[in-house]
C-alpha positions in Angstrom: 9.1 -135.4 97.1 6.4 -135.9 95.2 3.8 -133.5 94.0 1.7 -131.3 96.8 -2.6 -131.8 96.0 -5.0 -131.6 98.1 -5.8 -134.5 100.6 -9.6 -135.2 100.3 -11.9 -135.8 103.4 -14.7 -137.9 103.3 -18.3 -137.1 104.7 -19.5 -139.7 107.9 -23.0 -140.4 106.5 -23.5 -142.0 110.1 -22.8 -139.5 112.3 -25.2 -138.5 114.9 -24.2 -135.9 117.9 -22.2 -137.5 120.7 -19.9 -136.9 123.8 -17.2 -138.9 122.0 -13.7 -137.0 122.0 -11.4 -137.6 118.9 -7.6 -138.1 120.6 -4.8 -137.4 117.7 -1.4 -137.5 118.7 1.9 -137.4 116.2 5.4 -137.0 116.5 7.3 -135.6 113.2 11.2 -135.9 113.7 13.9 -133.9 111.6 15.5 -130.4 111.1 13.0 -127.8 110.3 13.0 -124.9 108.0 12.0 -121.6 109.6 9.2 -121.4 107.2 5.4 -121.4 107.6 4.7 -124.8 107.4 3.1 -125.5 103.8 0.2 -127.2 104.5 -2.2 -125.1 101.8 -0.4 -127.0 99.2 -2.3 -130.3 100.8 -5.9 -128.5 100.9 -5.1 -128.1 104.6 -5.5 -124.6 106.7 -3.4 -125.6 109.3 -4.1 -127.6 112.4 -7.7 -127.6 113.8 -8.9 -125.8 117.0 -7.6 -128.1 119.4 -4.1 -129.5 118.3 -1.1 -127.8 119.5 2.3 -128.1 117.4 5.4 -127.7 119.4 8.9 -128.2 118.5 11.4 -129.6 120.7 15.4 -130.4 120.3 15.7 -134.0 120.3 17.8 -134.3 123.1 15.4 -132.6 125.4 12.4 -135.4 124.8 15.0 -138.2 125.5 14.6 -137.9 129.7 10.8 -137.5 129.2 8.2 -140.2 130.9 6.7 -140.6 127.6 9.8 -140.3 124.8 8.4 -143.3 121.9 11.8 -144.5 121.4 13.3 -145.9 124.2 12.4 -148.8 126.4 9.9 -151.9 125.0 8.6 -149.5 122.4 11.8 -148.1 121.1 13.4 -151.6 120.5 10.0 -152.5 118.6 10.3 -149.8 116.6 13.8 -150.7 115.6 13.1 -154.0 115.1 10.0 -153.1 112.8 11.4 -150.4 110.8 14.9 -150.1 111.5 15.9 -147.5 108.8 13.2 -145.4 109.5 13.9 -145.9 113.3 18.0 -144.8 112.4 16.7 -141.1 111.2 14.1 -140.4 113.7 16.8 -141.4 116.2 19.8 -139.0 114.7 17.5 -136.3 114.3 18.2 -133.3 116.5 14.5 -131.8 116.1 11.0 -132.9 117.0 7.9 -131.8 116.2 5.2 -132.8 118.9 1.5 -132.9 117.3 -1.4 -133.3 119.7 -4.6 -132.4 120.7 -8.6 -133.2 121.6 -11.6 -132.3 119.4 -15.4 -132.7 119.7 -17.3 -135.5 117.8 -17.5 -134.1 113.9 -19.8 -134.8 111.2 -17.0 -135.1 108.4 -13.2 -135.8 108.7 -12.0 -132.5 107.8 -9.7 -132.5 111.2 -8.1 -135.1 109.6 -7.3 -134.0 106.3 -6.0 -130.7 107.6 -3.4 -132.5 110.0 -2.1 -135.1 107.7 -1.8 -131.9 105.4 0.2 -130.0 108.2 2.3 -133.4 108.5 3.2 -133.3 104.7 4.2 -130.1 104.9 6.3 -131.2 107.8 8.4 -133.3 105.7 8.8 -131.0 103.0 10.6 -128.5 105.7 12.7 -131.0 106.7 10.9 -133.6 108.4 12.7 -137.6 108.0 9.8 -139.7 110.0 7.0 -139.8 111.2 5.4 -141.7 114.2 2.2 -142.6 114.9 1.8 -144.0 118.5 -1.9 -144.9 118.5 -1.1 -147.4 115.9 2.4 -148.0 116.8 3.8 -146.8 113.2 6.7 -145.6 112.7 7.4 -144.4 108.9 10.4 -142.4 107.0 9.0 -139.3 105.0 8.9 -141.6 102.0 7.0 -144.3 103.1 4.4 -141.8 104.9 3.7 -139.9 101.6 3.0 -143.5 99.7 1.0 -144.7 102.6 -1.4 -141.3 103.3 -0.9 -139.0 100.2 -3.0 -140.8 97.2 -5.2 -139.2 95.6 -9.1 -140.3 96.2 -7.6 -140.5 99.8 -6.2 -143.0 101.5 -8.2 -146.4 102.8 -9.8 -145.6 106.5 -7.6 -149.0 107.0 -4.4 -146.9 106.9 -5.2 -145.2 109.8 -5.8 -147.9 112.2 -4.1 -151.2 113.4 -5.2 -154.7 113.6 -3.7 -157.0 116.4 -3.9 -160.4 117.0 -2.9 -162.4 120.3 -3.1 -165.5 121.9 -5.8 -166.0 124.8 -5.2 -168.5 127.8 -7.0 -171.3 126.0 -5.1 -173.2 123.4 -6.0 -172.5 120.0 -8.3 -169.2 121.0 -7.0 -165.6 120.0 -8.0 -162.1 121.0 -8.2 -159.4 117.7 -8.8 -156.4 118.2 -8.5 -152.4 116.6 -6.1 -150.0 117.8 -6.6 -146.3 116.2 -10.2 -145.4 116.8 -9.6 -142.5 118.9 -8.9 -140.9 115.8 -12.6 -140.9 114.4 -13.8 -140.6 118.1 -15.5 -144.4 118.5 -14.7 -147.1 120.4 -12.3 -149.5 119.5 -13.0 -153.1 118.4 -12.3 -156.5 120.6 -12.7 -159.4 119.6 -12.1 -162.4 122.3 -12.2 -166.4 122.3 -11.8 -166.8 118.5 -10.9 -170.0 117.3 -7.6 -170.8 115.1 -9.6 -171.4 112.0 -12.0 -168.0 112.3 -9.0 -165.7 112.6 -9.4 -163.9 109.4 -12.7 -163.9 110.0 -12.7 -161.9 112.8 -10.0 -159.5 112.1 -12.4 -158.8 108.8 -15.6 -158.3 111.3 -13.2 -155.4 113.0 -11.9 -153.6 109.8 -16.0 -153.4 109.0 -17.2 -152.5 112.5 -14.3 -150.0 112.6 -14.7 -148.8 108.8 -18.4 -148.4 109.6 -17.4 -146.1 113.2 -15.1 -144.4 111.0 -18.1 -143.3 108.7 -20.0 -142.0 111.9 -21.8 -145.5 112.9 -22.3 -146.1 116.9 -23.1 -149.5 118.3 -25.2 -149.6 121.5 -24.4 -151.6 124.5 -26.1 -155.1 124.1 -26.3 -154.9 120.6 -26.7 -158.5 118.7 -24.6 -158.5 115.7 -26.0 -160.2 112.7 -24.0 -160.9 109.3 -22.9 -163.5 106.8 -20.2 -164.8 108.9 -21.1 -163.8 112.4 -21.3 -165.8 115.0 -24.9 -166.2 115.9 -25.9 -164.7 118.7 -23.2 -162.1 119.1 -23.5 -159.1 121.6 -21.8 -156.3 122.0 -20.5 -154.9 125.3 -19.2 -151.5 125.8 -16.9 -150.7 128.2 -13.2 -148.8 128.6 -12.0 -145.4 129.1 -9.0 -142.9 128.0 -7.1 -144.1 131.2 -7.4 -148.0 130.6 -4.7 -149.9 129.0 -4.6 -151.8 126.6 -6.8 -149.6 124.3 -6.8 -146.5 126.3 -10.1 -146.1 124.8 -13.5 -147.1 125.2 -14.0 -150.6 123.5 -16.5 -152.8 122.3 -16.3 -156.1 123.3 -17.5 -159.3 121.1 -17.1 -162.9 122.1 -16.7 -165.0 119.2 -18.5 -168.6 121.2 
């Protein structure tokens, strides 16, 4: 383990009041100390009003509807991290961390769960899993990813997919992860082979710039070196709609 300090959170110079609802959701698997959980040692109170921590034995999640590591999912997570998939899966504890907030101004919620995360792990805690951005890290590999000093990237938090559309040589990219900052998350559809990269650097910016407290309105045109002329936003989505489970913005790339 390395050193406790204090997580920084960074101010959202773009924030104006919304109805958006920020969705975090984290599972923490190990065997737990019966100790207060030392988040002050990351800067962090303890969990927000709003997130609930709960800790279940392992083998009482295993049966549930919505257990992250069985099924498709599970063998995903194997396949993608299979060492830190091994200890989540012999652990006999869980720790369930979950919860809804109101639109914020700064990221605060943020830095005082990831603190209450890193204290996790140094009571025992082997991996952690992220499901809105299908990660799945040993304690390890979670500290070097979120706990650096001047904070870690906004890119960290979120995922960036890329698929293959019905037309040959188009692809679909698009964000997974926003429901963290509250905003909408990015999709990108009919892009060509060659404008890949492209586009998946159009969603880290759009997202990075949501993250800082940016909203884009519904028939918004999108201008930029490197855009696509011409290109409108659409929003659309919901909490209950797969793939995103979120709201979304949708771009068309031609």
């Amino acid at each position: 383990m390395s050193h406790p300090f204090p997580i920084p959170a960074w101010q959202r110079p773009h924030w104006q009041p919304s109805e958006e609802t920020i969705v975090l959701q984290f599972y923490v698997f190990g065997q737990f100390e019966a100790v207060r959980v030392p988040s002050q040692d990351y800067g962090s109170p303890g969990l927000p009003a709003g997130l609930t921590a709960t800790n279940h034995r392992h083998a009482d999640l295993r049966s549930w509807d919505g257990y992250p590591l069985k099924g498709a999912m599970g063998r995903m997570y194997k396949a993608d991290a299979p060492q830190a998939f091994q200890r989540a899966f012999d652990a006999p504890e869980v720790m369930v961390v979950r919860g809804m907030l109101a639109d914020s101004p700064a990221t605060g919620y943020l830095r005082d769960t990831l603190g209450v995360l890193a204290g996790m792990l140094d009571i025992g805690g082997v991996a952690v899993l992220d499901p809105q951005i299908l990660s799945l890290l040993d304690a390890d590999a979670w500290r070097r990813h979120y706990l650096i000093r001047d904070g870690a990237p906004i890119r960290h938090h979120l995922l960036i997919l890329c698929d293959g559309e019905t037309a040959p040589g188009r692809f679909w990219v698009r964000t997974r992860g926003m429901r963290k900052f509250g905003r909408p998350d990015i999709s990108i559809r009919d892009v060509p082979d060659a404008a890949v990269d492209r586009a998946g650097a159009l969603c880290e910016q759009m997202a990075e710039l949501q993250a800082l407290g940016a909203h884009f309105t519904d028939g918004q045109v999108l201008e930029g070196e490197g855009i696509p002329a011409g290109m409108v936003a659409k929003l659309g989505g919901g909490m209950d709609e797969p793939p995103f489970n979120n709201t979304w913005i949708e771009l068309r790339w031609s």
